[in-house]
C-alpha positions as a Markdown table, in Angstrom:
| # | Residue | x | y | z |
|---|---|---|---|---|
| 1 | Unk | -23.0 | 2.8 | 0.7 |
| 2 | Unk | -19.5 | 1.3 | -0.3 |
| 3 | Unk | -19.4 | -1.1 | 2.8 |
| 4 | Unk | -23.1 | -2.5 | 2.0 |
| 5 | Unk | -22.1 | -3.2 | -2.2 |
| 6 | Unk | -18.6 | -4.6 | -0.5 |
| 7 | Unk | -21.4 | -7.0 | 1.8 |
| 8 | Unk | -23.7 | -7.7 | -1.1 |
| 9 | Unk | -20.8 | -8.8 | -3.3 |
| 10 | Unk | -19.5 | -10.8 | -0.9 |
| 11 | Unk | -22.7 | -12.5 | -0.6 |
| 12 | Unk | -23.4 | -13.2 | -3.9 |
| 13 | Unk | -19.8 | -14.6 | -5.1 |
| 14 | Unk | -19.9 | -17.0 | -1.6 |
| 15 | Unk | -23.4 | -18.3 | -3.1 |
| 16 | Unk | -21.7 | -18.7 | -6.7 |
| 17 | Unk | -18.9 | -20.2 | -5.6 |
| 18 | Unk | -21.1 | -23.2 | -3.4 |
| 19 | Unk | -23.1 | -23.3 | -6.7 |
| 20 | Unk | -20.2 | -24.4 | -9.1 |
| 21 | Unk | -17.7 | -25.9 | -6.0 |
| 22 | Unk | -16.3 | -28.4 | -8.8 |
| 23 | Unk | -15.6 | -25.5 | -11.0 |
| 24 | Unk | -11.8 | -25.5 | -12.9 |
| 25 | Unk | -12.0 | -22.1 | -14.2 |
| 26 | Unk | -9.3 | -20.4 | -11.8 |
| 27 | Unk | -11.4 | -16.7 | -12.5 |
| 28 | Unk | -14.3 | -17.8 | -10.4 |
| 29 | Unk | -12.8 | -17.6 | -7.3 |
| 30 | Unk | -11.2 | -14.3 | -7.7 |
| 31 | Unk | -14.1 | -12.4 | -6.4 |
| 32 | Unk | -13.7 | -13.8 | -3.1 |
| 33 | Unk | -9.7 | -13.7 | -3.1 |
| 34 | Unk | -10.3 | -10.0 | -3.3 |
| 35 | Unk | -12.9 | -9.8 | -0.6 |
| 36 | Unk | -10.7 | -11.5 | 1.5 |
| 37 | Unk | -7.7 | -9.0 | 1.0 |
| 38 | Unk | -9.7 | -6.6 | 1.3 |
| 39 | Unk | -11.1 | -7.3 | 4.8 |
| 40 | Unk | -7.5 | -8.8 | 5.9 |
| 41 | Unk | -8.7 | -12.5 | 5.6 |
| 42 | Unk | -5.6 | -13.7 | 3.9 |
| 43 | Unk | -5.2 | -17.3 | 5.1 |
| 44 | Unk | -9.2 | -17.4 | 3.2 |
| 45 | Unk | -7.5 | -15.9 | 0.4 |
| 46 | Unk | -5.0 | -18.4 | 0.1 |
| 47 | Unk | -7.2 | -20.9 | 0.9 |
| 48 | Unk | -9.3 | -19.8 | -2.1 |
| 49 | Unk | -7.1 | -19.6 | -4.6 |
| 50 | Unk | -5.5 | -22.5 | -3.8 |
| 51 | Unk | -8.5 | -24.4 | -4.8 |
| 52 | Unk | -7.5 | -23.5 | -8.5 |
| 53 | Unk | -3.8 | -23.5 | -8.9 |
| 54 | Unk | -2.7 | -21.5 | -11.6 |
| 55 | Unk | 1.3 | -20.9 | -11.8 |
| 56 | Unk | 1.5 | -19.7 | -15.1 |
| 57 | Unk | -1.0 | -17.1 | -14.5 |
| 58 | Unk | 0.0 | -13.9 | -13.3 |
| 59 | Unk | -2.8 | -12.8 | -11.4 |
| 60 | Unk | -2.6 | -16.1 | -9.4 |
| 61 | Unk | 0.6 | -15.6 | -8.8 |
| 62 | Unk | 0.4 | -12.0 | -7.4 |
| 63 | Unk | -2.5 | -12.8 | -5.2 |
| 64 | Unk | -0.7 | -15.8 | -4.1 |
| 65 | Unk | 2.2 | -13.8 | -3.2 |
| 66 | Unk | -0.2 | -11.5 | -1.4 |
| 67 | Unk | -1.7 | -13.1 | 1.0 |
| 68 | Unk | 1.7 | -15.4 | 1.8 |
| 69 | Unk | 3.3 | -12.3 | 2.2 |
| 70 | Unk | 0.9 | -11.0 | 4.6 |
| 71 | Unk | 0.9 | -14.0 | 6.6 |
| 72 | Unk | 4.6 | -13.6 | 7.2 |
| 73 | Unk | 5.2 | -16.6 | 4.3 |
| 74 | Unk | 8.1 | -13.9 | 2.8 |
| 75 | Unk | 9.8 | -17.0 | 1.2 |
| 76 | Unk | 7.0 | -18.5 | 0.0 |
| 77 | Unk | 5.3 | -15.2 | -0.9 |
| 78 | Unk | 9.3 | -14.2 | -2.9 |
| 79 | Unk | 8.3 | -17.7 | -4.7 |
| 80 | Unk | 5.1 | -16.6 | -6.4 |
| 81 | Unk | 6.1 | -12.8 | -6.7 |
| 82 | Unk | 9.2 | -13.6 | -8.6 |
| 83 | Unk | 7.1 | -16.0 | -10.7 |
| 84 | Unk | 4.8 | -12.7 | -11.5 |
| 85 | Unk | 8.0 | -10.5 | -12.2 |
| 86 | Unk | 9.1 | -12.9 | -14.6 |
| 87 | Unk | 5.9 | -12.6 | -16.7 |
| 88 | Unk | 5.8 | -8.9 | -16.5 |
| 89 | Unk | 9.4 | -8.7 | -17.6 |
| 90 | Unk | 8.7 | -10.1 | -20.3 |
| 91 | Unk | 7.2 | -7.4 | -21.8 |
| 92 | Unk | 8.3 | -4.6 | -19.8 |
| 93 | Unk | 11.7 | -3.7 | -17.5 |
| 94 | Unk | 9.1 | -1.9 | -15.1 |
| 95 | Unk | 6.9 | -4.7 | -14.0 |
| 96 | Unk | 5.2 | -2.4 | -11.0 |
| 97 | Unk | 4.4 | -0.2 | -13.9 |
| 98 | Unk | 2.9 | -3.2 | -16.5 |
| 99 | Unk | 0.7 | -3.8 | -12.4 |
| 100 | Unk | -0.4 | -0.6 | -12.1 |
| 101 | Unk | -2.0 | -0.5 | -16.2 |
| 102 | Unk | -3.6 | -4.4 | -14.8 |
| 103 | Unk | -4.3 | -2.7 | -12.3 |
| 104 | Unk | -6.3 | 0.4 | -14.0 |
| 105 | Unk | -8.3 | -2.0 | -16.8 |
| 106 | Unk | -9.6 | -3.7 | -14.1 |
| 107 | Unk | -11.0 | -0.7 | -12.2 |
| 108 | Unk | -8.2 | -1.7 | -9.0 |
| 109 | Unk | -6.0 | 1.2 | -9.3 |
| 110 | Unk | -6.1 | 2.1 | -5.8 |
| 111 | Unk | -4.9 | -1.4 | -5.0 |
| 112 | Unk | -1.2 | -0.5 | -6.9 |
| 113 | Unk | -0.9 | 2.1 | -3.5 |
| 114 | Unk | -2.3 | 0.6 | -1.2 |
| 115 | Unk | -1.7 | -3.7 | -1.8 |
| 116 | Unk | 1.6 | -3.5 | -3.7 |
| 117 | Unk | 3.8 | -1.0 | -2.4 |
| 118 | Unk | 5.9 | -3.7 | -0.8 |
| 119 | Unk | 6.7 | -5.4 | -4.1 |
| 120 | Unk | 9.7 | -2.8 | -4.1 |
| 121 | Unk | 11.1 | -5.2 | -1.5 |
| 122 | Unk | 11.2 | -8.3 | -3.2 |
| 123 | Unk | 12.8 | -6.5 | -6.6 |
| 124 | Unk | 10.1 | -5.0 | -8.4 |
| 125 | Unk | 10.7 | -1.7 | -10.1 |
């Protein structure tokens, strides 16, 4: 079932992650960011990601805002969103909508409803 995979993965990206601990390649530690949001761990998540900073990548920036955001960090969360909304806007003048395509290449679509909705609140359209 979905919450036995969820375990599994879990498992597996902890052990990869103590493998390669002096890794610099920011991507490895993504599958346990999104574990941790998933199950509400944020102050793992940002502990996580912090390991690799990576401010002028967007991904690190949303996930960054994430979990500040849902640790009650609203400034500090504004900080890294706004750095994301920049990059977005870039390209598009609908940076929700340039998340939500992100969002459906990497098979995350639900996460647009269900882990962004609030970027409405700090200016995202």
């Amino acid at each position: 079932n979905a919450c036995e995979r969820l375990q599994l993965g879990y498992d597996w990206a902890l052990q990869a992650h103590k493998l390669d601990a002096i890794s610099s390649m920011t991507f490895d530690n993504y599958g346990l960011g999104h574990y941790y949001a998933e199950t509400g761990q944020y102050e793992k998540m940002l502990q996580i990601y912090e390991e690799v900073p990576t401010p002028a990548f967007h991904w690190w920036n949303l996930y960054m805002g994430e979990a500040n955001h849902n640790l009650g960090n609203l400034e500090r969360a504004r900080h890294f969103y706004e750095a994301a909304r920049k990059s977005y806007l870039s390209i598009t003048d609908k940076p929700l909508d340039k998340l939500a395509v992100g969002n459906r290449v990497w098979n995350q679509e639900i996460s647009t409803e269900t882990r962004y909705q609030h970027l409405k609140t700090y200016g995202w359209e």
